[in-house]
TORLUMVEX-751516 format. One record per residue (C-alpha): x, y, z; residue number from 1. Coordinates in steps of 0.1 Angstrom, whole numbers, always signed. Example, Ala and Ser with C-alpha at 12.3 -4.5 7.8 and 13.67 -1.06 7.14 Angstrom:
BEGIN
PT    c1    c2    c3 resi
PT  +123   -45   +78    1
PT  +137   -11   +71    2
This chain:
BEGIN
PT    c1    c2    c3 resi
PT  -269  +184  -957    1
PT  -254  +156  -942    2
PT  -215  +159  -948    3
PT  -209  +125  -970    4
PT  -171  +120  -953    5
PT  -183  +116  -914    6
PT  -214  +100  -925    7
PT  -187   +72  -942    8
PT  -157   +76  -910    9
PT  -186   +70  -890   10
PT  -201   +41  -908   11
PT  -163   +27  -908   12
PT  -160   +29  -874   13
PT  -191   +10  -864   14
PT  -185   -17  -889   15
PT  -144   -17  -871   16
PT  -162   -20  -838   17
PT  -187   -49  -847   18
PT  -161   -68  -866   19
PT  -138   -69  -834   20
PT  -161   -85  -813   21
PT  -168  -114  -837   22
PT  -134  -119  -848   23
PT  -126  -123  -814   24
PT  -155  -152  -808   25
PT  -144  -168  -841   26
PT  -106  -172  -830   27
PT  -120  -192  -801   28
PT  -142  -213  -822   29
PT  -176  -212  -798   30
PT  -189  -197  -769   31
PT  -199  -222  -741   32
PT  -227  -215  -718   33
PT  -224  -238  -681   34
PT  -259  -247  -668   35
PT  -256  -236  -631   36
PT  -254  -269  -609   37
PT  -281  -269  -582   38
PT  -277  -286  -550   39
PT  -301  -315  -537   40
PT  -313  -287  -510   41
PT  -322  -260  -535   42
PT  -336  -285  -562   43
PT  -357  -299  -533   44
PT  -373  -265  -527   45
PT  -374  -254  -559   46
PT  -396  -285  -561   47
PT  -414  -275  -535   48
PT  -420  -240  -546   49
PT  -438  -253  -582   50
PT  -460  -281  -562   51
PT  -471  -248  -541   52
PT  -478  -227  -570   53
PT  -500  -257  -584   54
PT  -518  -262  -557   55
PT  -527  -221  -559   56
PT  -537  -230  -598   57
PT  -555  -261  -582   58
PT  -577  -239  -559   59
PT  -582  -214  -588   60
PT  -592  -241  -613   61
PT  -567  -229  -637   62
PT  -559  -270  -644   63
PT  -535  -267  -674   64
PT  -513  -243  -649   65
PT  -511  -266  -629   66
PT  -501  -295  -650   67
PT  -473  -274  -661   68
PT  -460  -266  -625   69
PT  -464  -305  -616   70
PT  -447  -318  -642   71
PT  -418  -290  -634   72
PT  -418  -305  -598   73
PT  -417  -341  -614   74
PT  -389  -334  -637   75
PT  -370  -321  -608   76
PT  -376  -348  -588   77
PT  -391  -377  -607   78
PT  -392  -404  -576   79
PT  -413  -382  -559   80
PT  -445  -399  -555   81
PT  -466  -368  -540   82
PT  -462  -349  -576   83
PT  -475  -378  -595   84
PT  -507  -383  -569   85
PT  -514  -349  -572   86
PT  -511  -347  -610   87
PT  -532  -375  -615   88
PT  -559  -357  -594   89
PT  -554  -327  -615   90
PT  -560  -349  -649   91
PT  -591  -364  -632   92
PT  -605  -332  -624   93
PT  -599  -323  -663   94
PT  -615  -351  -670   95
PT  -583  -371  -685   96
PT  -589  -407  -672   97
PT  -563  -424  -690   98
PT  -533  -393  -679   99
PT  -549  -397  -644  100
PT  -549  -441  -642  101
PT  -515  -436  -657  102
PT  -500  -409  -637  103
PT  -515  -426  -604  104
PT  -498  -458  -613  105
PT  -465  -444  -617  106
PT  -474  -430  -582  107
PT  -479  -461  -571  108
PT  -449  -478  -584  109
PT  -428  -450  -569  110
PT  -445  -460  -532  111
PT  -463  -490  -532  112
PT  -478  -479  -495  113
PT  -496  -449  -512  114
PT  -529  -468  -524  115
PT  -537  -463  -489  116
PT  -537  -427  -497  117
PT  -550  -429  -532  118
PT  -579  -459  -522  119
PT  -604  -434  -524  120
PT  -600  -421  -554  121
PT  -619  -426  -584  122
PT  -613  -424  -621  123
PT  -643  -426  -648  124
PT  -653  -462  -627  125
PT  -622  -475  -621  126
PT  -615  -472  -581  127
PT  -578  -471  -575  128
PT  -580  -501  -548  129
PT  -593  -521  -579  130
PT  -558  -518  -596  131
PT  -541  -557  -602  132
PT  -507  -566  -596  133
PT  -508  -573  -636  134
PT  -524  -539  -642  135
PT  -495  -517  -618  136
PT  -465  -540  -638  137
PT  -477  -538  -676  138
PT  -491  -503  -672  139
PT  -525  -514  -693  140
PT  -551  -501  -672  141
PT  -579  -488  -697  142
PT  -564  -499  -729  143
């Protein structure tokens, strides 16, 4: 049989053990977690790294993979104009028109030089080069 005193000391001295530790992180009120700060450099590669990764997903057809890795790279660096052309291509490839006309504006708003690398493109049957001045300011295109 189990002897009913160590079974009890030993159950004490667990409970004495665990108590410490939180009375300790009550005294200070809260325990404060720092996000690491990432430099320009390493954000810019990190960046990088997820528009390579999508491009892999890209060539594997694995679309929704890649949405997730562009809008990673986008939400490190949201004035990059590169991310948003590519993840427009991606919704057009999926077969979201409106995500694509949308993303490829903000694209275009980022760069206004990059229709001459977007002209080609197609969504549903609106060509890219067909855009408006009114369409690129007031976001409607499609609506």
């Amino acid at each position: 049989m189990i002897n009913l005193r160590r079974l009890i000391l030993s159950l004490c001295i667990c409970s004495f053990i665990m108590g410490c530790g939180k009375a300790e992180n009550t005294k200070e009120g809260k325990i404060s977690i720092t996000k690491p700060v990432i430099s320009q450099q390493d954000s810019v590669q990190l960046k990088d790294s997820h528009l390579v990764t999508a491009q892999a997903y890209i060539t594997d057809k694995k679309y929704e993979d890649a949405v997730v890795e562009l809008n990673e790279a986008i939400r490190l660096d949201p004035k990059d104009p590169a991310s948003y052309y590519t993840l427009g291509s991606v919704y057009e490839m999926m077969g979201k028109n409106k995500e694509s006309v949308e993303t490829f504006i903000m694209a275009i708003k980022l760069d206004p030089y990059s229709t001459k690398k977007i002209g080609t493109g197609t969504t549903g049957s609106l060509s890219i080069t067909n855009l408006t001045e009114q369409d690129l300011s007031t976001n409607t295109v499609g609506k």
